[in-house]
C-alpha positions in Angstrom: 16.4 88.2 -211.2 14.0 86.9 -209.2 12.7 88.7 -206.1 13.4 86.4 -202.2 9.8 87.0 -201.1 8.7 85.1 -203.9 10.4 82.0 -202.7 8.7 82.6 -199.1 5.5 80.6 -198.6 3.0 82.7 -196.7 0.8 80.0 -195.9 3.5 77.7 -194.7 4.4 80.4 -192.7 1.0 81.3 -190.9 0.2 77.4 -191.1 3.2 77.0 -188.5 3.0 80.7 -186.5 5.2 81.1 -183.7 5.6 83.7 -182.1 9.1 83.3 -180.8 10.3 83.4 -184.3 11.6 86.6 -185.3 10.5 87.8 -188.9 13.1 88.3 -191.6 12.8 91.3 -193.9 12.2 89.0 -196.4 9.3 87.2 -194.5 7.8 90.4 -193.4 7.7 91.8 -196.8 5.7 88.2 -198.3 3.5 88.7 -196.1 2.7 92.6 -196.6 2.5 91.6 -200.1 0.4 88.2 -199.9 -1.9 87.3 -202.4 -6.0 86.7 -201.8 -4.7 82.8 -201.3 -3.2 83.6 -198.2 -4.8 86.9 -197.0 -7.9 84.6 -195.2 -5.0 83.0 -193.3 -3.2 86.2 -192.6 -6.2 87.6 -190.9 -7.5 84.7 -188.9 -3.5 84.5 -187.9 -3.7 88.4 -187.2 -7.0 87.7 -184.7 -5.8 85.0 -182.8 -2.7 87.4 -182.2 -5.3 90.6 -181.2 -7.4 87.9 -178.7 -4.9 87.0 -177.3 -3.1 89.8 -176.6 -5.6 92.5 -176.9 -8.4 90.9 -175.9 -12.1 91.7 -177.7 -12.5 95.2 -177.0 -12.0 97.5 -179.8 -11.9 101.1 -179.7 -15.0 103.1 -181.7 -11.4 105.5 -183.1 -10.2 102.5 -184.5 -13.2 101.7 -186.2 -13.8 105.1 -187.6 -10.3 105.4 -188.9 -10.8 102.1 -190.6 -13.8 102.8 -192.2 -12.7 106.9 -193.3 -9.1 105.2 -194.7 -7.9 102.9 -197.3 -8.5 99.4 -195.8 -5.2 98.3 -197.5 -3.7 100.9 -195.2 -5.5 99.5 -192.5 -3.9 95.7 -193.3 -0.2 97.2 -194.1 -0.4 98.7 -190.4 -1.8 95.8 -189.2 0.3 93.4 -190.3 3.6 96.2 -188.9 2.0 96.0 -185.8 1.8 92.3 -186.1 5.7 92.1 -186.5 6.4 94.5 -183.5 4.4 92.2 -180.9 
C-alpha cells in the first residue's frame, strides 16, 4: 500500500505557498518528512514566513537551544510552528 504523502509534491506545494490554505494531515506530514530536494525550499519558504511575521530579531535562547539540540528537532518544531501561524 502506498503511503498519501508520497503522492504530495512538496515543492509544488512551497512553489505556490499560501497562507490562507489550511494544511492537510497529509500535507503537513510531506513536508515534515521532505527530502534534501525540497528542504532548500522549505526553509527559504519557512524565512519569508519568520520576516514577515517575526521580523529579524532572534532571541540568543533560541540560538543556544538550536545549537545544544538535534537540529532535525529544531526543523520538526519549526515546520509545527509553521503550520500553527
Amino acid at each position: 500500500m502506498q503511503n498519501v504523502t508520497e503522492n504530495i509534491d512538496v515543492g509544488k506545494l512551497l512553489d505556490n505557498w499560501d497562507e490562507t490554505h489550511e494544511l492537510t494531515k497529509d500535507e503537513a506530514l510531506a513536508i515534515l518528512n521532505c527530502d534534501d530536494v525540497c528542504l532548500d525550499k522549505l526553509i527559504e519558504t519557512a524565512y519569508a514566513l519568520r520576516l514577515k511575521y517575526k521580523g529579524k530579531k532572534v532571541s540568543i535562547q533560541l540560538l543556544t537551544n538550536v545549537r545544544k539540540r538535534n537540529i532535525k528537532e529544531y526543523q520538526t518544531r519549526s515546520c509545527m510552528e509553521i503550520m500553527t501561524l
